[in-house]
C-alpha positions in Angstrom: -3.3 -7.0 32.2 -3.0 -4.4 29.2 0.0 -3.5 28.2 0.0 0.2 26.5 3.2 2.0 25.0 3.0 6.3 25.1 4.9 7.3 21.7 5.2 10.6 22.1 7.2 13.9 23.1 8.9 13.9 26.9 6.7 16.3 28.3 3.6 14.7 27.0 5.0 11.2 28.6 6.0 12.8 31.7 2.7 14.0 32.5 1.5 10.1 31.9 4.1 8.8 34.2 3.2 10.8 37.0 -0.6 9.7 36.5 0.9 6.1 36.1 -0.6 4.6 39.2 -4.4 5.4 38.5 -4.1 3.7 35.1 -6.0 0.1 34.9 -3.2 -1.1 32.4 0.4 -1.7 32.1 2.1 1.7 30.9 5.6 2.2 29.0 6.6 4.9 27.9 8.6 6.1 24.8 9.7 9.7 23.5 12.3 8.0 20.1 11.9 5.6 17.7 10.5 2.6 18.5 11.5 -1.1 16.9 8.9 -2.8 15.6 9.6 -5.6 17.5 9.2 -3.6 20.7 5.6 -2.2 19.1 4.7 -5.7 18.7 5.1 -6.5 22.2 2.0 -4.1 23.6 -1.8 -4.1 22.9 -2.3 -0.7 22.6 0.0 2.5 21.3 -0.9 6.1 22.6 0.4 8.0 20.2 1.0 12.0 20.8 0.0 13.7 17.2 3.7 15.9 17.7 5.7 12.9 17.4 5.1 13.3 13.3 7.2 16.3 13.6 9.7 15.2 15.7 10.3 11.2 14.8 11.0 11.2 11.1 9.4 8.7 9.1 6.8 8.1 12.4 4.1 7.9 10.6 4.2 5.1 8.2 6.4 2.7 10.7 3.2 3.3 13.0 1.1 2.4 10.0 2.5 -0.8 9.2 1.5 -1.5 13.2 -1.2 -4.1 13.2 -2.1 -3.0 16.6 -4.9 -0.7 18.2 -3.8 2.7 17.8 -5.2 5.7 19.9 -4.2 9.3 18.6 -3.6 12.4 20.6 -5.0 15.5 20.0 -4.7 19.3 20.7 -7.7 20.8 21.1 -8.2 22.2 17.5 -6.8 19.4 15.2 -8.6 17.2 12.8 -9.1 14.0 13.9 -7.6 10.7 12.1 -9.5 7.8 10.9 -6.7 5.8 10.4 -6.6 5.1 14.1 -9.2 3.1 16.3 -10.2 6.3 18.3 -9.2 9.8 18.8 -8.5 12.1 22.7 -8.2 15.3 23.4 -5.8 17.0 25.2 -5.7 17.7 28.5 -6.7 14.2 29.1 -8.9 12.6 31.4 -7.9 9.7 33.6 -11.2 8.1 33.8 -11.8 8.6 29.8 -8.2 7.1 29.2 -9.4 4.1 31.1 -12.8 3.8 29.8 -12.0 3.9 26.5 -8.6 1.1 26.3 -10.8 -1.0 28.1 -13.9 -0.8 25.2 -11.1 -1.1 22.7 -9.5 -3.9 24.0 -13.2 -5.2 24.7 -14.8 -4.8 21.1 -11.8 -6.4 20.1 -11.6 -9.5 21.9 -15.5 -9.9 20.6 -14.5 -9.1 17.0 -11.7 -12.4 17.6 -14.5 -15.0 19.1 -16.9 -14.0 16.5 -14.5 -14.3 13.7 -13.3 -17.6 12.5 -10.8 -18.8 10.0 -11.8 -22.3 7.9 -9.1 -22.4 5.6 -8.8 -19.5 3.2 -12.2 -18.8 4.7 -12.8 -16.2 7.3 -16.0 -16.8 9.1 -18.0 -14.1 10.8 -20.5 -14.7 13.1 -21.8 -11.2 13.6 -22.1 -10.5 10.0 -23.5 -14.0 9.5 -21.0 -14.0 6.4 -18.0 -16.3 5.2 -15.7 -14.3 3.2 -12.8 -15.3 1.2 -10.5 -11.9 0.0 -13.2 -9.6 -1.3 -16.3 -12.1 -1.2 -18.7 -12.8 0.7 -22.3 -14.9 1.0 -24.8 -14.2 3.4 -25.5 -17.5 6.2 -28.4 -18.3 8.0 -28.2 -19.0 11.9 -28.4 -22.9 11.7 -25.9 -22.7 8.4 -23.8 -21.0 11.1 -23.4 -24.0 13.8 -23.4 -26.9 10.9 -19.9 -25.1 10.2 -19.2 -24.4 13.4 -20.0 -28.3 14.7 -18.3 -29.7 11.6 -15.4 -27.6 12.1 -14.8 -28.5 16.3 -14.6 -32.1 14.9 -11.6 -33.6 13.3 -13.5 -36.2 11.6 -16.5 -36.8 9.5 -19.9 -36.1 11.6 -22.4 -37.7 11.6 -26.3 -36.9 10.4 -27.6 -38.1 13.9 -24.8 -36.2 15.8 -25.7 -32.9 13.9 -29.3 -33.8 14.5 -28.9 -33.6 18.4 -26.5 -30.8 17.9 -28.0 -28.2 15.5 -31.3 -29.2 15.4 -32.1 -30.3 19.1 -33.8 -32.9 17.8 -36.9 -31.1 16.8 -39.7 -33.2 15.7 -40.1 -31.3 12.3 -36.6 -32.0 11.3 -35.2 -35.7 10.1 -32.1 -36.5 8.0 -33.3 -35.5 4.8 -33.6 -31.6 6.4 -30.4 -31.6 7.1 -29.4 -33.4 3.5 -31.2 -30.3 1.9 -29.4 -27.4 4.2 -26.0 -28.9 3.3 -27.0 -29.2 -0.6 -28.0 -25.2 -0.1 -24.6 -24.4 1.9 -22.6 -26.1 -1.0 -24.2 -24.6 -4.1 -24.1 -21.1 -2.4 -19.7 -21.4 -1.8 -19.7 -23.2 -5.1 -21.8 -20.2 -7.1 -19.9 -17.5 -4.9 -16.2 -19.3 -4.6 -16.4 -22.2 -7.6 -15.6 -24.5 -4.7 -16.9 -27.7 -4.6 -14.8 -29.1 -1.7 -16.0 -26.9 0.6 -18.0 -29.6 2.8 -17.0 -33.1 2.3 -18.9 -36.2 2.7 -19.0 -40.0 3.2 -20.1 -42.5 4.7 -19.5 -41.7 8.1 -21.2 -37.9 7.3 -19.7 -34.4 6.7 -16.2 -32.6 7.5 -15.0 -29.8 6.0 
């Protein structure tokens, strides 16, 4: 289940609380100032846009939040980009549920597709690896080499990533696979100057 914390004034989190039972997620509520440790515990904060003016210093503890974030809105103010989406007041039961279960779904995606290799952050929807504020571009098959050699503690070998990457497609032998892991290495070497990216030996590649 979704656990969702209101931060906002009392009458705003009164009105949740009596709409508590049609929600499709775990609902606290909160009208102070939070500890982060209680923040931490909750996938998702609702935050009403008055509790700037009432909470002081609200808006950079809620910054430092590395949570989903959904602002509040009265029907003439700006909207933030700061947080993952924006509502409108007065609020719709069936839009509040719609859209924490999109959030909570793109970002359950965003984790499976993203994987870390070290220092590495590898992103299978972008097709990138990045490491800080670099990045190379990976083909599809570059993609499940790393993704096979990483699954496996030790070295793989050629014929395993034959049968695994490949299919074992009659165009491709040994020496195809050779020349895709020379490419992989000399791209993280040009764009990282690391040369220890992929290992080898006589058993085959790791990372």
């Amino acid at each position: 289940m979704i656990n969702v914390l209101s931060f906002g004034p009392e009458k705003f989190n009164t009105s949740l609380e009596e709409l508590k039972d049609f929600f499709n997620f775990n609902l606290r509520l909160n009208s102070k100032n939070p500890k982060n440790d209680l923040l931490q515990n909750f996938d998702i904060l609702i935050i009403h846009e008055d509790i700037f003016k009432e909470v002081a210093d609200a808006r950079n503890m809620i910054k430092k939040i590395d949570k989903i974030k959904i602002l509040v809105l009265k029907p003439n103010s700006k909207p933030a980009e700061q947080f993952s989406s924006n509502l409108y007041l007065p609020l719709n039961i069936k839009d509040i549920n719609k859209i924490i279960e999109n959030l909570i779904a793109k970002k359950n995606f965003s984790k499976n597709s993203s994987i870390k290799i070290r220092e590495y952050i590898l992103n299978k929807n972008e097709k990138k690896l990045l490491r800080f504020n670099d990045f190379i571009t990976l083909t599809e098959k570059e993609i499940q080499l790393l993704e096979l050699l990483l699954t496996n503690k030790k070295s793989v070998h050629k014929d395993e990533i034959l049968k695994k990457v490949w299919k074992y497609a009659k165009d491709v032998d040994t020496h195809t696979i050779e020349t895709h892991v020379y490419r992989l290495r000399k791209k993280i070497k040009d764009k990282f100057f690391d040369e220890k990216f992929i290992r080898n030996n006589k058993d085959g590649y790791s990372l």
